[in-house]
BALOBA-1460 file (C-alpha; in Angstrom, 3 decimals):
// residues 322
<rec num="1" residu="x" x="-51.078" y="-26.814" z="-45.548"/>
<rec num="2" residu="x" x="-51.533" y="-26.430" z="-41.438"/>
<rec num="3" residu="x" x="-51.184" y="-23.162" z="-39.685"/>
<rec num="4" residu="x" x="-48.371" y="-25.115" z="-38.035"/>
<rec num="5" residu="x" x="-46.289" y="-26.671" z="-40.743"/>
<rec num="6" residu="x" x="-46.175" y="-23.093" z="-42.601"/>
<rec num="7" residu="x" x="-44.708" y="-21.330" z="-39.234"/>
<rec num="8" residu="x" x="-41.785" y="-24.138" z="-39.050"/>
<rec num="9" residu="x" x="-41.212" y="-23.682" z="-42.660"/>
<rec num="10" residu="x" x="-41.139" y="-20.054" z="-42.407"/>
<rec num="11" residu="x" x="-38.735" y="-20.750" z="-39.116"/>
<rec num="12" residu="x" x="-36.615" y="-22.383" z="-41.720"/>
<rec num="13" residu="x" x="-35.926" y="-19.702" z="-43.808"/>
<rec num="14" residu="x" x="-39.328" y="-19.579" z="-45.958"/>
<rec num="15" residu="x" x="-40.787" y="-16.084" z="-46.108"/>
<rec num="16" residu="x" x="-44.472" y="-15.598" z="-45.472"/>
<rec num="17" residu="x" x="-46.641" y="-15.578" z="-48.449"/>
<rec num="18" residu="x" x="-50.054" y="-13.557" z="-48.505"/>
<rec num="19" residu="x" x="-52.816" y="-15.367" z="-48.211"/>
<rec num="20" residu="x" x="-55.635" y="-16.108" z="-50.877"/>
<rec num="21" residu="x" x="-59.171" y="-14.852" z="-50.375"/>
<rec num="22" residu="x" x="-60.066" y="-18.111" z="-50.232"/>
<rec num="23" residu="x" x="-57.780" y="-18.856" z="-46.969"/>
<rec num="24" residu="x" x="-59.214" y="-16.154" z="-45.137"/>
<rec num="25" residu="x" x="-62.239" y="-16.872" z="-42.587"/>
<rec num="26" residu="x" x="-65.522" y="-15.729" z="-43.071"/>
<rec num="27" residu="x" x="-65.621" y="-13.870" z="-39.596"/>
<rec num="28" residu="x" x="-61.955" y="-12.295" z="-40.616"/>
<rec num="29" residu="x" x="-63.172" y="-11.328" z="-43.992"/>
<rec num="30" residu="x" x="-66.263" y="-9.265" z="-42.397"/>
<rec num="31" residu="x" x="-63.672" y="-7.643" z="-39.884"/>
<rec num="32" residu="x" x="-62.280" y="-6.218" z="-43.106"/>
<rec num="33" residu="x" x="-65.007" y="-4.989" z="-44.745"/>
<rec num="34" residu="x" x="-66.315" y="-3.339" z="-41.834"/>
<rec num="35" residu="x" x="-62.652" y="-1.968" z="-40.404"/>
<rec num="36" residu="x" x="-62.658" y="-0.278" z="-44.601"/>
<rec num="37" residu="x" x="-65.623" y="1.646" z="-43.845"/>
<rec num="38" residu="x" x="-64.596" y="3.327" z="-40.652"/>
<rec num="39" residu="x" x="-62.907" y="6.320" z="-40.461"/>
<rec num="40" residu="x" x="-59.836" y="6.113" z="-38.270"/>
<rec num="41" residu="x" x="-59.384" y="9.161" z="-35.609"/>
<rec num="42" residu="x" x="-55.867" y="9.657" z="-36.169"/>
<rec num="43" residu="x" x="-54.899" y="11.848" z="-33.776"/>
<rec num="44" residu="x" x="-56.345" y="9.899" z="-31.167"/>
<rec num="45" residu="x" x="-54.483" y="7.003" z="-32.787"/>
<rec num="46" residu="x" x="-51.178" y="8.802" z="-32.742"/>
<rec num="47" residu="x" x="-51.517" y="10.022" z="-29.089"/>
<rec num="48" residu="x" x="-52.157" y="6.276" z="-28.442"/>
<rec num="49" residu="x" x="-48.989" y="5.173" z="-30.400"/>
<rec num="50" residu="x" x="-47.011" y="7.689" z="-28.383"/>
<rec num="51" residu="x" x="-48.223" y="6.508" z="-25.236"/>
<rec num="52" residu="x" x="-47.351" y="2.965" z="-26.261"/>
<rec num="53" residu="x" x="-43.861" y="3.823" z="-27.251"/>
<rec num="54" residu="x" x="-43.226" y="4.618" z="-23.334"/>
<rec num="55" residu="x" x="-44.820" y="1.264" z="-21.717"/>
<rec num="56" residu="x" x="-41.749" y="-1.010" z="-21.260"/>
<rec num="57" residu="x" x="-44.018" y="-3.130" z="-19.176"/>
<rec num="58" residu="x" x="-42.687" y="-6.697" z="-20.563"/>
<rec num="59" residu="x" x="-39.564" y="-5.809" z="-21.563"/>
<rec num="60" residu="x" x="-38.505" y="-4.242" z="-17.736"/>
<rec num="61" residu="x" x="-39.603" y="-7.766" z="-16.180"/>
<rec num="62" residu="x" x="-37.616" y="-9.785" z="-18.816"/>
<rec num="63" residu="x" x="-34.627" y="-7.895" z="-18.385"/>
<rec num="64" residu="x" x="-35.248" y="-8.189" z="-14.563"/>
<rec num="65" residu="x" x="-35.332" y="-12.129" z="-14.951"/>
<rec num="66" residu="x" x="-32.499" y="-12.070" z="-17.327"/>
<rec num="67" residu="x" x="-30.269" y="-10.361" z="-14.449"/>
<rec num="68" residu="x" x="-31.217" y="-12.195" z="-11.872"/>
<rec num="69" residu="x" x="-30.935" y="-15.813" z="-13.378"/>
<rec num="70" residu="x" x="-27.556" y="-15.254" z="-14.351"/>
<rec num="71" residu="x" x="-26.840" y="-13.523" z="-11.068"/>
<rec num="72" residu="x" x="-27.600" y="-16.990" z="-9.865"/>
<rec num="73" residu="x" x="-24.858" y="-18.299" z="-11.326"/>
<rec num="74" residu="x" x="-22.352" y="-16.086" z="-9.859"/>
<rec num="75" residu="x" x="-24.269" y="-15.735" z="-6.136"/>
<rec num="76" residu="x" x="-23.949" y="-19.843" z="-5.674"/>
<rec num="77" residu="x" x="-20.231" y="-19.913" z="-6.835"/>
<rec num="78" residu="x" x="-18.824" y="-17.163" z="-5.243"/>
<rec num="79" residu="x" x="-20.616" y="-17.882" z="-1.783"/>
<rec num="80" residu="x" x="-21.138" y="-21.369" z="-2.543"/>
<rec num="81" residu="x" x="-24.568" y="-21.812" z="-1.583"/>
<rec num="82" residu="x" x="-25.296" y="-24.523" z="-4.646"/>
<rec num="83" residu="x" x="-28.222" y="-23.135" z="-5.398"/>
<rec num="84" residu="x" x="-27.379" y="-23.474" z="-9.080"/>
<rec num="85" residu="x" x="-24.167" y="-24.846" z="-10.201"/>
<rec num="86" residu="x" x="-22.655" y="-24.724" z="-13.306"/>
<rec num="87" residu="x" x="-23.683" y="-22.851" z="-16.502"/>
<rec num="88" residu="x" x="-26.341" y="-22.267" z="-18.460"/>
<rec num="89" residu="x" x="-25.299" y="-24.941" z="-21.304"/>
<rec num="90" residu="x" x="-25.660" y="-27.604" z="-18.304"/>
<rec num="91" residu="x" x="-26.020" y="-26.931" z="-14.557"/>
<rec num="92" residu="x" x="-27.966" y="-28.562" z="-11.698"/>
<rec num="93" residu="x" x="-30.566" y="-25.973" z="-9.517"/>
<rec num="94" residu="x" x="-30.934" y="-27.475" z="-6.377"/>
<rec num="95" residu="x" x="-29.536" y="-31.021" z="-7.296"/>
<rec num="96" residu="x" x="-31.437" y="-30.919" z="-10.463"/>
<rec num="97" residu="x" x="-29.899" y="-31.679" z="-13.386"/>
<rec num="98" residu="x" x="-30.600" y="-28.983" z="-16.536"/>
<rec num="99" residu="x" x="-29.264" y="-28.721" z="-19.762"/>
<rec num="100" residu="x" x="-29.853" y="-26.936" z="-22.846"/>
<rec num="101" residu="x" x="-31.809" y="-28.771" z="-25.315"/>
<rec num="102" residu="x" x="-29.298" y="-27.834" z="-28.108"/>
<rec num="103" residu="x" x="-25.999" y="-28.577" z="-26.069"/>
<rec num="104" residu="x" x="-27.292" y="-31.812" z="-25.219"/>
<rec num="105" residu="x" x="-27.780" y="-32.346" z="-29.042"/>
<rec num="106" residu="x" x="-24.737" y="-31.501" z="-29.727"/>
<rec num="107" residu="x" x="-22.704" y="-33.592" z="-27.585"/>
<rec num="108" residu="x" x="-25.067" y="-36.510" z="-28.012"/>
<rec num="109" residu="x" x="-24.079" y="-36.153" z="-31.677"/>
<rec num="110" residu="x" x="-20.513" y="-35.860" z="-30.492"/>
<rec num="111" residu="x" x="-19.892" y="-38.375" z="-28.739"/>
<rec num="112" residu="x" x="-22.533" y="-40.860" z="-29.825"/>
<rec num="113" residu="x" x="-23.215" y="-41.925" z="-26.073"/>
<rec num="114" residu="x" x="-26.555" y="-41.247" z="-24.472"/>
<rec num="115" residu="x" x="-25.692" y="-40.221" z="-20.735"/>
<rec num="116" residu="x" x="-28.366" y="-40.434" z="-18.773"/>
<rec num="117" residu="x" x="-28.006" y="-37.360" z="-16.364"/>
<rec num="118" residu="x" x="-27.912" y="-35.887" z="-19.309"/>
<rec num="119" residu="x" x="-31.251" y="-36.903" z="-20.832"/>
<rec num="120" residu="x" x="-32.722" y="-36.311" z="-17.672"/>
<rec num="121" residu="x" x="-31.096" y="-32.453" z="-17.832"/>
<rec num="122" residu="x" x="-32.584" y="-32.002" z="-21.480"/>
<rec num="123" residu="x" x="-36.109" y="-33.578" z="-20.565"/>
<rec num="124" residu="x" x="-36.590" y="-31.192" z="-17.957"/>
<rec num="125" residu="x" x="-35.488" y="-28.345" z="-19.993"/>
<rec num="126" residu="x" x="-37.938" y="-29.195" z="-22.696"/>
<rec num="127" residu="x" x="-41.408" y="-29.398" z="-20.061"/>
<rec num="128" residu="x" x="-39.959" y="-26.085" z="-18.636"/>
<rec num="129" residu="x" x="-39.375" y="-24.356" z="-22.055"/>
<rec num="130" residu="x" x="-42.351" y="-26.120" z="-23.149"/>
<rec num="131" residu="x" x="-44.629" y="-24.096" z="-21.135"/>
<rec num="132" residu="x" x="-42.844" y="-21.131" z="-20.892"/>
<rec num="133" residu="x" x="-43.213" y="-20.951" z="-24.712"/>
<rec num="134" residu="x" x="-40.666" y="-22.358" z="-26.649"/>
<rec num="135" residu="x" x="-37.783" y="-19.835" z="-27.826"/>
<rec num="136" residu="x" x="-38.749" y="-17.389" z="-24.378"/>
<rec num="137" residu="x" x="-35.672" y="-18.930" z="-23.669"/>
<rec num="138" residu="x" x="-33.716" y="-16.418" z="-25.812"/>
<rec num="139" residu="x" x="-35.434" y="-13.588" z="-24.724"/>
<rec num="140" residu="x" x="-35.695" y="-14.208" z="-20.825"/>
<rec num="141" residu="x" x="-32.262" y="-16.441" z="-20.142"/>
<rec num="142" residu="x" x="-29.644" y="-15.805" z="-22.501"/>
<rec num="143" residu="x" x="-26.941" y="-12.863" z="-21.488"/>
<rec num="144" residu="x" x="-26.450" y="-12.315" z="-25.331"/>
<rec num="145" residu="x" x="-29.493" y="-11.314" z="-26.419"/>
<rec num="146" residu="x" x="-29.583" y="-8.969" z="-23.190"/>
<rec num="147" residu="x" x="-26.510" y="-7.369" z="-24.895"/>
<rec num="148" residu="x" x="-27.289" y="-7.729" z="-28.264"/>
<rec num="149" residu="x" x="-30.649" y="-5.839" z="-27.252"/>
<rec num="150" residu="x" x="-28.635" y="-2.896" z="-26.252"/>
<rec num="151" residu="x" x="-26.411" y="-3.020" z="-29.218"/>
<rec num="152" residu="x" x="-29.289" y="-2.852" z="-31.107"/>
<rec num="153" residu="x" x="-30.368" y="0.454" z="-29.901"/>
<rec num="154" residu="x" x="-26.641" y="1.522" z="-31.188"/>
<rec num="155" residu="x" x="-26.830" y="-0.014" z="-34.316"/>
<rec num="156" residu="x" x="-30.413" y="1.944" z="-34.983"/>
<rec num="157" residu="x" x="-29.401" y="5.212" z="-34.239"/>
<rec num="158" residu="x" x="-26.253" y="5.164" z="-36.415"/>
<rec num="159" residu="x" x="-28.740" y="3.616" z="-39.123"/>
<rec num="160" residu="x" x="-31.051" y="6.830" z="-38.642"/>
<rec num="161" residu="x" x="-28.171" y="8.848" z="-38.383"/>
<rec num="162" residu="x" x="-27.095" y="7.539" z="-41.687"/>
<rec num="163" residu="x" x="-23.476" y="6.708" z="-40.364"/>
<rec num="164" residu="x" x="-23.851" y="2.707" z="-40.807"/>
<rec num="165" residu="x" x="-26.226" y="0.835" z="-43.346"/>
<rec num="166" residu="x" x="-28.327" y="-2.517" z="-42.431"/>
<rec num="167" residu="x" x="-27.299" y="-5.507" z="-43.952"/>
<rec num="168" residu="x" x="-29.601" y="-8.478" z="-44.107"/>
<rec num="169" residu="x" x="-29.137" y="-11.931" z="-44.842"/>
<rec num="170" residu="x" x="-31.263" y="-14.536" z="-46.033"/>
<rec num="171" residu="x" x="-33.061" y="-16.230" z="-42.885"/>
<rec num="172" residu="x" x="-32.335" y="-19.850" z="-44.529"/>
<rec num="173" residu="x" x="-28.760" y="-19.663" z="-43.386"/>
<rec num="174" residu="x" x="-29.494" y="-20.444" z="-39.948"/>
<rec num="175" residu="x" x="-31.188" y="-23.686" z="-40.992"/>
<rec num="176" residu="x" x="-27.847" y="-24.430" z="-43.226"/>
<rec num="177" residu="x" x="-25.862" y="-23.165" z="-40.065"/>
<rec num="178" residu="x" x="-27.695" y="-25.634" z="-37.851"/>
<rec num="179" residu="x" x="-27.205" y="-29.027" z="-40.022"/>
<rec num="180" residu="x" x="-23.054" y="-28.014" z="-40.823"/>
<rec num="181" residu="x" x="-22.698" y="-27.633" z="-36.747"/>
<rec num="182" residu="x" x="-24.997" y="-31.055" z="-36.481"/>
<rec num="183" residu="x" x="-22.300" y="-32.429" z="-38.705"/>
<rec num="184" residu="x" x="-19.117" y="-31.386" z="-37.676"/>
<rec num="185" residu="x" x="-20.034" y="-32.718" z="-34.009"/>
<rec num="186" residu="x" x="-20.834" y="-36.024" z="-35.767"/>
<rec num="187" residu="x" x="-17.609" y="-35.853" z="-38.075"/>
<rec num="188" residu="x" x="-15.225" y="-34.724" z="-35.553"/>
<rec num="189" residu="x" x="-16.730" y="-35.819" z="-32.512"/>
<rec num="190" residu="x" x="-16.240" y="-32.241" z="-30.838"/>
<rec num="191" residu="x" x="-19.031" y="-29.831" z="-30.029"/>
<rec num="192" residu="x" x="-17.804" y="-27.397" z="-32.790"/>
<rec num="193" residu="x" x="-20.604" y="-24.796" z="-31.666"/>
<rec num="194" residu="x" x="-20.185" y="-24.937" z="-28.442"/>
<rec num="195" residu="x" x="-16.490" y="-22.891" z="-29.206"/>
<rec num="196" residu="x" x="-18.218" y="-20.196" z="-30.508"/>
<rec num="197" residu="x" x="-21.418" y="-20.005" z="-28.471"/>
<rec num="198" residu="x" x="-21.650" y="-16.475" z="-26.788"/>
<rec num="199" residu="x" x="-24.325" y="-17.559" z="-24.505"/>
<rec num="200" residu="x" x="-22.288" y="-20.258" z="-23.349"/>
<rec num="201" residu="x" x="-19.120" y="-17.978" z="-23.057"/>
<rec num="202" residu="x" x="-20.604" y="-15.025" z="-21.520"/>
<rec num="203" residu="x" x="-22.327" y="-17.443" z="-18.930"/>
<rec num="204" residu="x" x="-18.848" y="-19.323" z="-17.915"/>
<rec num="205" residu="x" x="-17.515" y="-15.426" z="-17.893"/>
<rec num="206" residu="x" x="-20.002" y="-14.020" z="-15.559"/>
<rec num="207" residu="x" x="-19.689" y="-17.243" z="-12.899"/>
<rec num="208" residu="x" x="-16.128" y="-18.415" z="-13.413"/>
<rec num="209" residu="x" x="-14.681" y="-14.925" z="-14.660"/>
<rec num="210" residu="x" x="-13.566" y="-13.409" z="-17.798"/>
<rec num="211" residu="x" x="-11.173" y="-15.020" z="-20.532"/>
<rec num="212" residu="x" x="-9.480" y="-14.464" z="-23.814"/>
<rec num="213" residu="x" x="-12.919" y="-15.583" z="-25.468"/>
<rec num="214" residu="x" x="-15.005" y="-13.113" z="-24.829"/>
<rec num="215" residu="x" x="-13.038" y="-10.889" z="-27.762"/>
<rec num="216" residu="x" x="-15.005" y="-13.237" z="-29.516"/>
<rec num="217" residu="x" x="-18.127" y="-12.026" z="-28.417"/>
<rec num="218" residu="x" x="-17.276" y="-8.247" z="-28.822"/>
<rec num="219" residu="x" x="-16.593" y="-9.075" z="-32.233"/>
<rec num="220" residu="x" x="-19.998" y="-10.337" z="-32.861"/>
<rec num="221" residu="x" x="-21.543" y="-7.337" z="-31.017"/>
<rec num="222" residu="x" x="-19.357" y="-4.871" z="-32.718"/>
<rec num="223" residu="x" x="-20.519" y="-6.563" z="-36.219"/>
<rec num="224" residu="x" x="-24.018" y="-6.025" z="-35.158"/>
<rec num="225" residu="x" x="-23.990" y="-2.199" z="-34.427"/>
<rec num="226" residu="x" x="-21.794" y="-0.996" z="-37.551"/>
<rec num="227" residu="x" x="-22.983" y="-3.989" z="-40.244"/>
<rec num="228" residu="x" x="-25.994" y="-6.029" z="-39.463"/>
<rec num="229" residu="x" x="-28.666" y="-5.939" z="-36.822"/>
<rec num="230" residu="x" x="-29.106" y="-8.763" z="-34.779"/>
<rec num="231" residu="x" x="-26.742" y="-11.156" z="-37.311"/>
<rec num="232" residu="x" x="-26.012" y="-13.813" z="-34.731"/>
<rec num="233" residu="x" x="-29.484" y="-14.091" z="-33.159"/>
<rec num="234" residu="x" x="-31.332" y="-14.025" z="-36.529"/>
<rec num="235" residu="x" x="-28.893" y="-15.412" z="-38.870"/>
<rec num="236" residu="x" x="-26.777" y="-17.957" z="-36.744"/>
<rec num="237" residu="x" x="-27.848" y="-19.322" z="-33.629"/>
<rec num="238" residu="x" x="-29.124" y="-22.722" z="-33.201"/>
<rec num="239" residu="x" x="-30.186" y="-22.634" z="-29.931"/>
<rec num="240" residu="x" x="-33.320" y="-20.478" z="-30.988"/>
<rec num="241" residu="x" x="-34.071" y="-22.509" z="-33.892"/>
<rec num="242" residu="x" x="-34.257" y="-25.676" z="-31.321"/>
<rec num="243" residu="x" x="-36.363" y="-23.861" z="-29.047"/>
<rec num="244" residu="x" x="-38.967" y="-23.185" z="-31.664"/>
<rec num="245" residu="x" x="-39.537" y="-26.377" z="-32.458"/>
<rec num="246" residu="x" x="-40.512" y="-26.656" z="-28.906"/>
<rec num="247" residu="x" x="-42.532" y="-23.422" z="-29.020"/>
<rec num="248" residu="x" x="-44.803" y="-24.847" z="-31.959"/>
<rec num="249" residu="x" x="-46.725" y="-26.975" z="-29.523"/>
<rec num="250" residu="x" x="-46.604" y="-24.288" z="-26.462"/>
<rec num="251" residu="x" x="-49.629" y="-23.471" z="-24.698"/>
<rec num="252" residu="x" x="-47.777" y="-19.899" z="-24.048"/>
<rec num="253" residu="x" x="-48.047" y="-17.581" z="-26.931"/>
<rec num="254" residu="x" x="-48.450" y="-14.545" z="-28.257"/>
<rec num="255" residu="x" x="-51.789" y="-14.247" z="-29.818"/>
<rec num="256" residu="x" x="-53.036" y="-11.582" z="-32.694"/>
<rec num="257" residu="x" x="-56.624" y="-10.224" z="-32.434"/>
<rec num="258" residu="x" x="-57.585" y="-8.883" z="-35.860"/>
<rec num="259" residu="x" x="-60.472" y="-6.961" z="-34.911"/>
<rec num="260" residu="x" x="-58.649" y="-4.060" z="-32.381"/>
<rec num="261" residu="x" x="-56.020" y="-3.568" z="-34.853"/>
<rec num="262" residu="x" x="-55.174" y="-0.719" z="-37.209"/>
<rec num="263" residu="x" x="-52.128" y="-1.701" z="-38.975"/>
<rec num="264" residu="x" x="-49.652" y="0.924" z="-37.541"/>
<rec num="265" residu="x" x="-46.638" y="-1.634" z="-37.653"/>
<rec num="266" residu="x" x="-45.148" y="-0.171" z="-34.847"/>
<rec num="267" residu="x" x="-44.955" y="-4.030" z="-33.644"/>
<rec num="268" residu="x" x="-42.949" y="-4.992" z="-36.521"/>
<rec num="269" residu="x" x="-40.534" y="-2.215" z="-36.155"/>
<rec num="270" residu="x" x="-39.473" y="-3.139" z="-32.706"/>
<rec num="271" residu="x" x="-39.482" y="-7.150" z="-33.266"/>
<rec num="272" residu="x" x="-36.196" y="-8.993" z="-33.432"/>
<rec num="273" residu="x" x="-37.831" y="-11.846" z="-35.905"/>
<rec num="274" residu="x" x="-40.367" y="-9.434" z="-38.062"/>
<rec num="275" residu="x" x="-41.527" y="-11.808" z="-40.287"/>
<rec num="276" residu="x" x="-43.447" y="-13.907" z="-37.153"/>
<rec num="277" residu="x" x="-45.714" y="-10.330" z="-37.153"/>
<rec num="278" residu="x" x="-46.871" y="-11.196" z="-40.768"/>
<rec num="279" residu="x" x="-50.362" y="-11.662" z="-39.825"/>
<rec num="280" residu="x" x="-50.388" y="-7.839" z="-38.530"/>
<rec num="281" residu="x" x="-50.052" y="-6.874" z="-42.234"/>
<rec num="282" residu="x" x="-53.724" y="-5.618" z="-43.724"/>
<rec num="283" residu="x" x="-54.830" y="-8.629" z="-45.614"/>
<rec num="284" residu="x" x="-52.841" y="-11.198" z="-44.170"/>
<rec num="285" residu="x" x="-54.626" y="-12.707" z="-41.057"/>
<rec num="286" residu="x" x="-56.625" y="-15.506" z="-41.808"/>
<rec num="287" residu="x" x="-58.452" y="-15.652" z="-38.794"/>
<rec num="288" residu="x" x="-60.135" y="-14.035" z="-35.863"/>
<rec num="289" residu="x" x="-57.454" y="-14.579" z="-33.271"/>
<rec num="290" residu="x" x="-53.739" y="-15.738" z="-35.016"/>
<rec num="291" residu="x" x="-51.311" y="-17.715" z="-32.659"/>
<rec num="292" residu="x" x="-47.522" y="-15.650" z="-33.453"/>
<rec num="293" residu="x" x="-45.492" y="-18.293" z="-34.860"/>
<rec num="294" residu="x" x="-42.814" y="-21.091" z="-34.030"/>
<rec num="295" residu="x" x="-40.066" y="-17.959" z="-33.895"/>
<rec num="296" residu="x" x="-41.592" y="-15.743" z="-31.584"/>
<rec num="297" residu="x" x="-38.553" y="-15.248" z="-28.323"/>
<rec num="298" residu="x" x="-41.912" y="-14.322" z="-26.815"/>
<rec num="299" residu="x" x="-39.989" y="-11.283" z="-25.283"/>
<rec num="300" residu="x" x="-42.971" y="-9.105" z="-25.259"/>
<rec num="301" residu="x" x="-42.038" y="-6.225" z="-27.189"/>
<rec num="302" residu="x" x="-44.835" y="-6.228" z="-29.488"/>
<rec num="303" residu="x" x="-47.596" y="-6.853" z="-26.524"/>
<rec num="304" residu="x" x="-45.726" y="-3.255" z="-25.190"/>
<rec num="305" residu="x" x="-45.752" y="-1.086" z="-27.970"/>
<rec num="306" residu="x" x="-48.894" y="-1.756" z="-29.735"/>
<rec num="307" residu="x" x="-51.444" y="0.937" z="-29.072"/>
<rec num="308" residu="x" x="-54.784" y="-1.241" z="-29.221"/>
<rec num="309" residu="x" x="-53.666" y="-3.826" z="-27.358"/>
<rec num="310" residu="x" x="-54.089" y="-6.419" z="-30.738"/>
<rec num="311" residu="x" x="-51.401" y="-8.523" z="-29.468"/>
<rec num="312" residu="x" x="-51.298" y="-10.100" z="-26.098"/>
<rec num="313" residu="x" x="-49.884" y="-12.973" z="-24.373"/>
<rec num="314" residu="x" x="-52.248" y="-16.214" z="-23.519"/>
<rec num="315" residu="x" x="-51.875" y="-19.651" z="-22.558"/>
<rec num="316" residu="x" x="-53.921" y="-22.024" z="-23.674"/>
<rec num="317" residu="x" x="-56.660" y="-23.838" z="-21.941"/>
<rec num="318" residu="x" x="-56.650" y="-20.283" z="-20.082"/>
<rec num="319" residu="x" x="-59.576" y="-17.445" z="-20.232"/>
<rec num="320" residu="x" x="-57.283" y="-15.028" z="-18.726"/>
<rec num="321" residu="x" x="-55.311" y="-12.412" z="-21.078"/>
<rec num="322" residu="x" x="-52.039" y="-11.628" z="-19.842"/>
C-alpha cells in the first residue's frame, strides 16, 4: 500500500497502524539502533523544550494573514475599493473570480448546472491551495479556526483544571458527514451545508455585519470549550476534508526528519489533527525524511514547538528549509 493511499485513508477516518520491521528503511532502521545507544542529556533537552514552548514564530504570521485577509473583506466593502468582493465561499479579488472548492461542490451538486464563472472560481482556488499546501487553507483563511484556536486554549485549561472532560469522537464521522451533505444538496437541490457553515457565516458577518446566525456559531464554540475540543474542525467540516485531497499532491509540506528527533511529543500535544504526527512516535517512521500527511492545516504549530527542529516546512523541488 503507497505512502499516499494510507494518509487519505487515515484522512477518512482510518487510524494509523504501526509499521512492520519489514516496512521500515534500512537507513531508518540504523537511525534507531544508533539513537538506542545514546544517552540523552536531559536537562539540556528540557531547557530546549522550554525554549520551544515560547517560539510562536509560525503561528504569529498565520494569525497575522488570517486578520488581514478577512480585513479585506470588510476594507473593500465599507470603502468600496473592490479590491475583494464578496465572501470567502465565493468572491472576486481584483476581478478575479474565487470560490471555495467545497462550495462550488456543493452547489454544483445542487443545482446540477455547471456555471462557468464558477469553474473558473474553483480552478483557481485549487492551483492556489495547491501550492500553498492543501488544507493551509483552514489554518491561514478561515475566521473559525482563528476562534476555535482560542477556544481551545479555554477548553484546555478547564480540562487541566479538571472542571470539563474531553470528549472524542470517532474521526470517520466527518467522512459520513461529508457524503449525507453531498446528498442532501443532490436530494433537495439546496446547499444544506452551506446553512450551517461558520466560516461562511462569520465571513458574511465580518463584511456585511452581524445576524441572528452567528448564535449558531457560539453554540459550536461554546460546545468546544466545555465538551469536545475542536468537534467541528475535526469531526465535521468538509471543507478541510476537500482541501486534503488537494494537499496529497502539494509540493508544500511539512516534512519529519527522523534522525534530530527524540520523541518528546510535545508536537502532538499542540496539533489540532494528532494522528498526521504518527510518524513522530518511536518506531513508527519508515523512512529518513516522512512527508506529514493529507490532514496536515499546515498551520505550523509543530515546526514551532519542537525543540530539535525534526519537523520543518519544505516545498518540493526546493533545497531550501523553511
Amino acid at each position: 500500500m503507497s505512502a499516499l493511499f494510507k494518509s487519505l485513508l487515515i484522512m477518512f477516518g482510518r487510524d494509523p497502524v504501526k509499521p512492520a520491521p519489514e516496512q521500515i528503511s534500512p537507513e531508518a532502521k540504523r537511525i534507531y539502533d544508533h539513537n538506542r545507544m545514546q544517552k540523552v542529556d536531559s536537562r539540556a533537552l528540557r531547557a530546549d523544550m522550554q525554549a520551544a514552548e515560547k517560539n510562536h514564530r509560525w503561528r504569529n504570521r498565520r494569525w497575522i494573514v488570517v486578520i488581514l485577509i478577512n480585513l479585506l473583506f470588510v476594507i473593500s466593502y465599507h470603502f468600496d475599493v473592490q479590491l475583494v468582493e464578496g465572501a470567502l465561499t465565493a468572491s472576486r479579488v481584483v476581478g478575479f473570480h474565487l470560490a471555495d472548492l467545497n462550495s462550488a461542490v456543493q452547489v454544483t451538486l445542487a443545482y446540477k448546472h455547471i456555471v462557468i464563472n464558477l469553474v473558473i472560481g474553483a480552478v483557481t482556488v485549487l492551483i492556489l491551495w495547491w501550492l500553498a499546501g492543501g488544507r493551509s487553507f483552514c489554518a491561514w483563511v478561515c475566521p473559525y479556526h482563528l476562534l476555535a484556536e482560542w477556544a481551545e486554549k479555554l477548553h484546555l485549561a478547564l480540562v487541566t483544571r479538571k472542571i470539563v472532560t474531553d470528549h472524542t469522537f470517532h474521526r470517520g464521522l466527518r467522512t459520513v458527514l461529508y457524503v449525507l451533505f453531498a446528498l442532501l444538496a443532490v436530494l433537495m437541490g439546496y446547499t444544506v451545508f452551506e446553512m450551517i457553515s461558520p466560516v461562511g457565516i462569520l465571513s458574511r458577518a465580518i463584511t456585511y455585519g452581524p445576524s441572528l446566525a452567528l448564535g449558531w456559531v457560539v453554540v459550536l464554540l461554546l460546545f468546544e470549550v466545555f465538551y469536545s475540543r475542536r468537534a467541528w474542525c475535526r469531526y465535521i467540516c468538509p471543507i478541510g476534508m476537500t482541501y486534503g485531497l488537494v494537499s496529497t499532491v502539494s509540493p508544500t509540506r511539512v516534512v519529519y526528519h527522523l534522525e534530530a528527533c527524540h520523541h518528546e511529543g510535545q508536537c502532538r500535544k499542540v496539533c489540532l489533527v494528532p494522528h498526521v504526527l504518527d510518524c513522530v512516535i518511536k518506531g513508527r517512521a519508515t523512512d529518513v525524511k516522512v512527508p506529514i500527511g493529507a490532514d496536515c492545516t499546515r498551520c505550523g504549530l509543530c515546526v514551532d514547538v519542537c525543540p530539535t527542529h525534526s519537523l520543518r516546512f519544505k516545498v518540493k523541488g526546493l533545497e531550501r528549509l523553511l
